[in-house]
BATOR-136930 format. One record per atom (N, C-alpha, C): residue in three letters; y, z, x. Coordinates in steps of 0.1 Angstrom, whole numbers, padded with zeros to 4 digits, always signed. Layout:
REM residues N
ALAYZX;...
END
This chain:
REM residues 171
UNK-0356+0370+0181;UNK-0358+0359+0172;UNK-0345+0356+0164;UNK-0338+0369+0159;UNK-0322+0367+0155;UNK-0317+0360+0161;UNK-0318+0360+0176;UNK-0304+0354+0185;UNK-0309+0338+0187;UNK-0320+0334+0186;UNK-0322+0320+0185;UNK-0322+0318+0173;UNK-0326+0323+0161;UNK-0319+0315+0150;UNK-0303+0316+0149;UNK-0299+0323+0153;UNK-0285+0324+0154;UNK-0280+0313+0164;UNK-0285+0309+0174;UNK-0279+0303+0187;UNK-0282+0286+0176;UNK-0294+0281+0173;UNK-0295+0269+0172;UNK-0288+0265+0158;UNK-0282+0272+0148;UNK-0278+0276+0136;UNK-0263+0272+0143;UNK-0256+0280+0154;UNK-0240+0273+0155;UNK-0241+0262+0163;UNK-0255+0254+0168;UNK-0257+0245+0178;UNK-0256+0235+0170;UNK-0263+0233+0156;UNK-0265+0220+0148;UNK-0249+0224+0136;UNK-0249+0236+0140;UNK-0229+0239+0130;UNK-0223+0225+0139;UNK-0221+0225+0152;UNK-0212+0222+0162;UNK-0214+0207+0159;UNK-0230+0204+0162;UNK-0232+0189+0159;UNK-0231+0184+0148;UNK-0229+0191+0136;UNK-0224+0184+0128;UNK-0211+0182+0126;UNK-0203+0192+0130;UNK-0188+0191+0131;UNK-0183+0183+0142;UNK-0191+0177+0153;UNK-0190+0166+0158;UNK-0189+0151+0155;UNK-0202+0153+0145;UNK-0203+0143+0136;UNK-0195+0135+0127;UNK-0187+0147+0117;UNK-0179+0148+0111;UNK-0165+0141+0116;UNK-0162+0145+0130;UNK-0146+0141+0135;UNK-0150+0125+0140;UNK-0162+0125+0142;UNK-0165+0110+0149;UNK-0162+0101+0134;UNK-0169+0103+0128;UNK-0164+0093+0113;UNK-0152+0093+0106;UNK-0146+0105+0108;UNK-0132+0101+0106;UNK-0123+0096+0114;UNK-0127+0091+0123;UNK-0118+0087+0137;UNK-0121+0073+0137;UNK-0126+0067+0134;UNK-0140+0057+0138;UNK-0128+0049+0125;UNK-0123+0034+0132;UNK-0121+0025+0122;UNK-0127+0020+0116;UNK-0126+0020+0098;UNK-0135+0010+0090;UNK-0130-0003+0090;UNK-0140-0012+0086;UNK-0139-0025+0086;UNK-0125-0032+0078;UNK-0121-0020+0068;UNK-0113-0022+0059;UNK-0098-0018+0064;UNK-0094-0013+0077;UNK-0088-0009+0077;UNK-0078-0019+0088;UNK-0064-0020+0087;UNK-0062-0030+0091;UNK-0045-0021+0101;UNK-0049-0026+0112;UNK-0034-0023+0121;UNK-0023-0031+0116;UNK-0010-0022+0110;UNK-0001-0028+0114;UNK+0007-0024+0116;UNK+0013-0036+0127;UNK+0028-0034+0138;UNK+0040-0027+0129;UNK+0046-0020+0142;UNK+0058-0010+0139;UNK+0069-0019+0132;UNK+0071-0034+0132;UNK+0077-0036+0128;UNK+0074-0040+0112;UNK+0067-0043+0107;UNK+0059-0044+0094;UNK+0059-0029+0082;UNK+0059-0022+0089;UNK+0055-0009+0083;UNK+0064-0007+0070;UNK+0074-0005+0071;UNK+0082-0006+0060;UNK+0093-0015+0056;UNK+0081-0028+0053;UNK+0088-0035+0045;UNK+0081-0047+0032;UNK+0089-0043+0024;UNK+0084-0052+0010;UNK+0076-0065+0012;UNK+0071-0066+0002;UNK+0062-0082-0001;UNK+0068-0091+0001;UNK+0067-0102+0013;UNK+0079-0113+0018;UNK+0076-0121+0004;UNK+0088-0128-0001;UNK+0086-0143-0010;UNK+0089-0154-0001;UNK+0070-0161-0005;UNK+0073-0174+0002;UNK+0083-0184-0002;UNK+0087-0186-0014;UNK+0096-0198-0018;UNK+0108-0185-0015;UNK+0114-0181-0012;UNK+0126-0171-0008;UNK+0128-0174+0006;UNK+0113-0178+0014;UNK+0119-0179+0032;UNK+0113-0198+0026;UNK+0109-0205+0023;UNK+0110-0214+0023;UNK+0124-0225+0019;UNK+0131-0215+0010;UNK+0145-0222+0006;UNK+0156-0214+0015;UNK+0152-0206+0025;UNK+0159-0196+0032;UNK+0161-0206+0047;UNK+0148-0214+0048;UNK+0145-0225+0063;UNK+0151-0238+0055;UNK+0148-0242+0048;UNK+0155-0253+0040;UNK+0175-0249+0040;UNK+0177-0241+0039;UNK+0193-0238+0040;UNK+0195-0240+0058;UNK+0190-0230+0065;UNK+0195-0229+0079;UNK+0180-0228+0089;UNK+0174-0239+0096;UNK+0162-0237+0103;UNK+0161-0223+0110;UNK+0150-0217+0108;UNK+0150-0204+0113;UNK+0154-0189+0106;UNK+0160-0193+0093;UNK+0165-0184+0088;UNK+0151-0178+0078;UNK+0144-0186+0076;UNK+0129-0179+0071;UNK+0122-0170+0077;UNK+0122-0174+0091;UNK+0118-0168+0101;UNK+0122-0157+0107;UNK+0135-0153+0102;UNK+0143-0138+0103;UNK+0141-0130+0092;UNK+0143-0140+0077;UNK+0133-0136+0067;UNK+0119-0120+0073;UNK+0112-0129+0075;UNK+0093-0126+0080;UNK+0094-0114+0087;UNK+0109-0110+0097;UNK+0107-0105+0112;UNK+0100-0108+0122;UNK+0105-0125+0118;UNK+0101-0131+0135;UNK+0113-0135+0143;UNK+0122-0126+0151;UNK+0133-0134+0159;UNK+0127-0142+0169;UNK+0121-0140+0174;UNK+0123-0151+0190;UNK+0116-0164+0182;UNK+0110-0161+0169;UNK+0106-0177+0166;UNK+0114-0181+0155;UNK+0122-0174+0153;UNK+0135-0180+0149;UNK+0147-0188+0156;UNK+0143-0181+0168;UNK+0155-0181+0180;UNK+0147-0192+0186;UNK+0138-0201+0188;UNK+0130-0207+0194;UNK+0133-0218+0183;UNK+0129-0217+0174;UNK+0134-0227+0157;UNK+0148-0235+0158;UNK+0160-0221+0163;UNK+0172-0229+0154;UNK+0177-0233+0170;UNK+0172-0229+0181;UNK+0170-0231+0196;UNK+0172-0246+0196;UNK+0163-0249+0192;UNK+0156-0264+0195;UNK+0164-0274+0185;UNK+0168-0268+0172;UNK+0174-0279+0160;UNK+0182-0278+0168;UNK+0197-0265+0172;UNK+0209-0269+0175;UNK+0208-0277+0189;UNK+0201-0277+0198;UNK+0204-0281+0209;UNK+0202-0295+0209;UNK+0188-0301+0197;UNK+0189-0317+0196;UNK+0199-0321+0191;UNK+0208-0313+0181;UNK+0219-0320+0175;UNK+0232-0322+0183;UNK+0230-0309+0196;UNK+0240-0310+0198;UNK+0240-0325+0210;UNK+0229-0329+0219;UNK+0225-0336+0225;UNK+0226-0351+0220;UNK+0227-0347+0205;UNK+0229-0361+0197;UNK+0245-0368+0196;UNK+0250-0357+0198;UNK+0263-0355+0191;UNK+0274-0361+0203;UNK+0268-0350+0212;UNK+0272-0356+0232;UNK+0272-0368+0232;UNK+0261-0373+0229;UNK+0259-0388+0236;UNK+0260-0399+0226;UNK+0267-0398+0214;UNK+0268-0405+0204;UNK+0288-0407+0206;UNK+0290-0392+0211;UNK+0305-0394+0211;UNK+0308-0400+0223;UNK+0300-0400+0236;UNK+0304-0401+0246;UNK+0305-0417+0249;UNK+0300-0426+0243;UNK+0300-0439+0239;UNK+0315-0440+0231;UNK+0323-0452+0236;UNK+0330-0454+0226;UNK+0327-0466+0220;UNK+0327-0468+0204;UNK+0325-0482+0199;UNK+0335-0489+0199;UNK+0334-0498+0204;UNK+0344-0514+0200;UNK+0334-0522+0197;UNK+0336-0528+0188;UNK+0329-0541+0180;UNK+0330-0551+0186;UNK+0336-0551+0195;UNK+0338-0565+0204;UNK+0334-0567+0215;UNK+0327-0555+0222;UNK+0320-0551+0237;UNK+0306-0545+0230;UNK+0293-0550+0235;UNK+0285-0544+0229;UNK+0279-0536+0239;UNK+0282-0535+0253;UNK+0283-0529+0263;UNK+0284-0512+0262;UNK+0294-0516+0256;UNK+0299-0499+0252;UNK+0294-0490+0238;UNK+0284-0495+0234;UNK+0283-0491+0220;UNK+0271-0485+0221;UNK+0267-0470+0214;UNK+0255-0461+0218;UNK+0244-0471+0214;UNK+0234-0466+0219;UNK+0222-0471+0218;UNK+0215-0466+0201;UNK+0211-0470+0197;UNK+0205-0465+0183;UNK+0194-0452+0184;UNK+0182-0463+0194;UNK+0170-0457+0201;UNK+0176-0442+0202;UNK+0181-0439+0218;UNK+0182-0431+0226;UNK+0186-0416+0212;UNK+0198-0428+0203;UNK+0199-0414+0194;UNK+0190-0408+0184;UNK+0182-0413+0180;UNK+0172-0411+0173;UNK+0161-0406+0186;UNK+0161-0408+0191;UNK+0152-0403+0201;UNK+0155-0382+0203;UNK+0173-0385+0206;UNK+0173-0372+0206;UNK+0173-0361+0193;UNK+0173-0369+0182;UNK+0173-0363+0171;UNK+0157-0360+0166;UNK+0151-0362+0170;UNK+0135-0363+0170;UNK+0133-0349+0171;UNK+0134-0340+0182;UNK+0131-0323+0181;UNK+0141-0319+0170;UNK+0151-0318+0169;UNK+0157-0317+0156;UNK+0148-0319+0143;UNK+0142-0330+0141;UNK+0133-0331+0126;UNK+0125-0325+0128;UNK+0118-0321+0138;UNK+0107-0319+0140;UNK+0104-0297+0140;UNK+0112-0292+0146;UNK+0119-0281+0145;UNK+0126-0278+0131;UNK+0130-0286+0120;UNK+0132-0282+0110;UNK+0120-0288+0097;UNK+0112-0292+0098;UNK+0102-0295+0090;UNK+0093-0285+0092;UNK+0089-0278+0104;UNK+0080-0269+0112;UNK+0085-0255+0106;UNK+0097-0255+0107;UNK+0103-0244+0099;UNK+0098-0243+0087;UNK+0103-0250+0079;UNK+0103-0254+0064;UNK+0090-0251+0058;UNK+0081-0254+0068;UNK+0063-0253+0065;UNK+0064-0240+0071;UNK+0064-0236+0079;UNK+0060-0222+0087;UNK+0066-0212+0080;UNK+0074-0210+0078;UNK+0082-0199+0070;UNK+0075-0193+0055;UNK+0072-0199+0044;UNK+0066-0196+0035;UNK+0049-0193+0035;UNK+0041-0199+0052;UNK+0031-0199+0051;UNK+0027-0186+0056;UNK+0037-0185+0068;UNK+0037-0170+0074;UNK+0041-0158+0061;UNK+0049-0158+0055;UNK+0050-0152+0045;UNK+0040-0146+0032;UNK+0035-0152+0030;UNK+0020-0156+0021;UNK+0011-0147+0029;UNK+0008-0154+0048;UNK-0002-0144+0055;UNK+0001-0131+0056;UNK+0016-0130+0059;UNK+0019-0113+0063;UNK+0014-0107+0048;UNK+0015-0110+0037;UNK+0014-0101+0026;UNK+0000-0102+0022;UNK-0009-0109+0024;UNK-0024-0108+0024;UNK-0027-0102+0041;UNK-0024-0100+0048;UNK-0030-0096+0062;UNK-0025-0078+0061;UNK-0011-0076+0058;UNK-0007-0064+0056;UNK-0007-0055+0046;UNK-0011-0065+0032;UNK-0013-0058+0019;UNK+0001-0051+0016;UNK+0010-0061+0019;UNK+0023-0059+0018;UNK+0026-0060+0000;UNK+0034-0054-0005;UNK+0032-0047-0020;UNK+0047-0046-0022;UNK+0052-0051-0038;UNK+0066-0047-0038;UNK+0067-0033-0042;UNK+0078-0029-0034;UNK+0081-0014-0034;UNK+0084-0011-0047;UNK+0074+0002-0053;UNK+0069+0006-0066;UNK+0088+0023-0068;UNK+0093+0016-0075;UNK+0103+0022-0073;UNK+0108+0030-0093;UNK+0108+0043-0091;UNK+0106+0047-0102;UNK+0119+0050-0106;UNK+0124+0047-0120;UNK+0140+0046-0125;UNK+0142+0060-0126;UNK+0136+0072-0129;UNK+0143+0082-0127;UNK+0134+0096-0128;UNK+0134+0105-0119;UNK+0121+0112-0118;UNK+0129+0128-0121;UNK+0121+0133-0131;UNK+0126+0147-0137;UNK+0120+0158-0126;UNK+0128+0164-0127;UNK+0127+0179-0120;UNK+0135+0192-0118;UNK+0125+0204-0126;UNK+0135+0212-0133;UNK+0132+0221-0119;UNK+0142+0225-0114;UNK+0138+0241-0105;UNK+0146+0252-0107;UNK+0142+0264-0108;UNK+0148+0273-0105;UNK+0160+0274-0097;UNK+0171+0285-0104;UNK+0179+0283-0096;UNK+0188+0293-0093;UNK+0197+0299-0084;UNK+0208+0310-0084;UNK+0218+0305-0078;UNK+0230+0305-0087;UNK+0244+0302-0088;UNK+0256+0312-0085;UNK+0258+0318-0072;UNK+0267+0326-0067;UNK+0280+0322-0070;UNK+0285+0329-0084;UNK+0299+0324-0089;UNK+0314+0334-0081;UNK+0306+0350-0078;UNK+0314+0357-0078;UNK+0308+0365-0065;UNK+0312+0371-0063;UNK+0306+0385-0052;UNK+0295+0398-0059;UNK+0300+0398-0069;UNK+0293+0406-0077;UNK+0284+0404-0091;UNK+0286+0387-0095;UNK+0283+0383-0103;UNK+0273+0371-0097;UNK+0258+0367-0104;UNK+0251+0362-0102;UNK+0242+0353-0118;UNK+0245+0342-0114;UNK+0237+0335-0123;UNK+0224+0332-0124;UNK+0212+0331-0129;UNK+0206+0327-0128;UNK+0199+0317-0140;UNK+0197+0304-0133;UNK+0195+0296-0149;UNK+0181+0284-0142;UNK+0182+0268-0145;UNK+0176+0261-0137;UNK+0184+0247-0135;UNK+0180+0241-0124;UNK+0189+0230-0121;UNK+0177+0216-0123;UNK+0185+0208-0127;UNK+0183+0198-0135;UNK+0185+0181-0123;UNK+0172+0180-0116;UNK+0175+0170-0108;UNK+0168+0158-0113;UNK+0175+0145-0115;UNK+0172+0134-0120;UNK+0174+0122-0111;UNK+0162+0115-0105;UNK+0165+0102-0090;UNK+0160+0091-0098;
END
């Protein structure tokens, strides 16, 4: 009779300590993954990456820790400008041949992904910024001016002579 109370006594031990690891294992609703790159870093400011894209398209976007859509961002501005730039110089004006003189169209045409790549920025950068810190519960780093701490201590001054007092650490 011992050995079956005994036996069913570490059988419902086991299942409950089964139990146990399964709930703590088990993600809650509240609990939210985030990427290796996110982990340690401060509360983005949206108007900081929005006047950050407003200076240089893409540069909000390095802001956040997004390169390739940064690189994708200032990708697209430089290359329409440069495309603008090509074919604006490549035309020479004389006022007197209208033959030779750029097209207006065609340049505004190429400058089109250019506006469009920097307004996208301009908007994207502050909005992503906003989401990463509500999605990651991104928080400014709580940084304390200066943290007392007395320890114990032995001060080897001599070979034969020993101090003992406490050291005085302040961060």
């Amino acid at each position: 009779m011992t050995k079956k109370l005994f036996l069913s006594a570490c059988l419902c031990l086991s299942l409950f300590i089964a139990h146990a690891q399964h709930i703590d294992t088990a993600k809650t609703a509240d609990s939210v993954y985030v990427p290796l790159k996110y982990c340690d870093i401060h509360k983005r400011s949206p108007v900081l990456a929005c006047l950050l894209s407003v200076y240089i398209p893409g540069l909000g976007q390095v802001y956040n820790k997004q390169g390739l859509k940064a690189g994708i961002v200032f990708g697209t501005f430089a290359l329409s400008f440069g495309a603008a730039e090509i074919y604006h110089s490549s035309h020479t004006i004389n006022p007197y041949n209208t033959a030779h003189r750029p097209n207006d169209a065609v340049t505004a045409a190429l400058l089109l992904p250019m506006a469009a790549a920097y307004i996208y920025a301009v908007i994207d950068a502050p909005v992503t910024a906003n989401w990463l810190n509500k999605t990651y519960h991104l928080a400014k780093k709580k940084r304390s001016l200066a943290a007392f701490n007395l320890q114990p201590g032995i001060i080897n001054s001599s070979p034969d002579h020993f101090t003992v007092g406490l050291n005085l650490v302040l961060r």
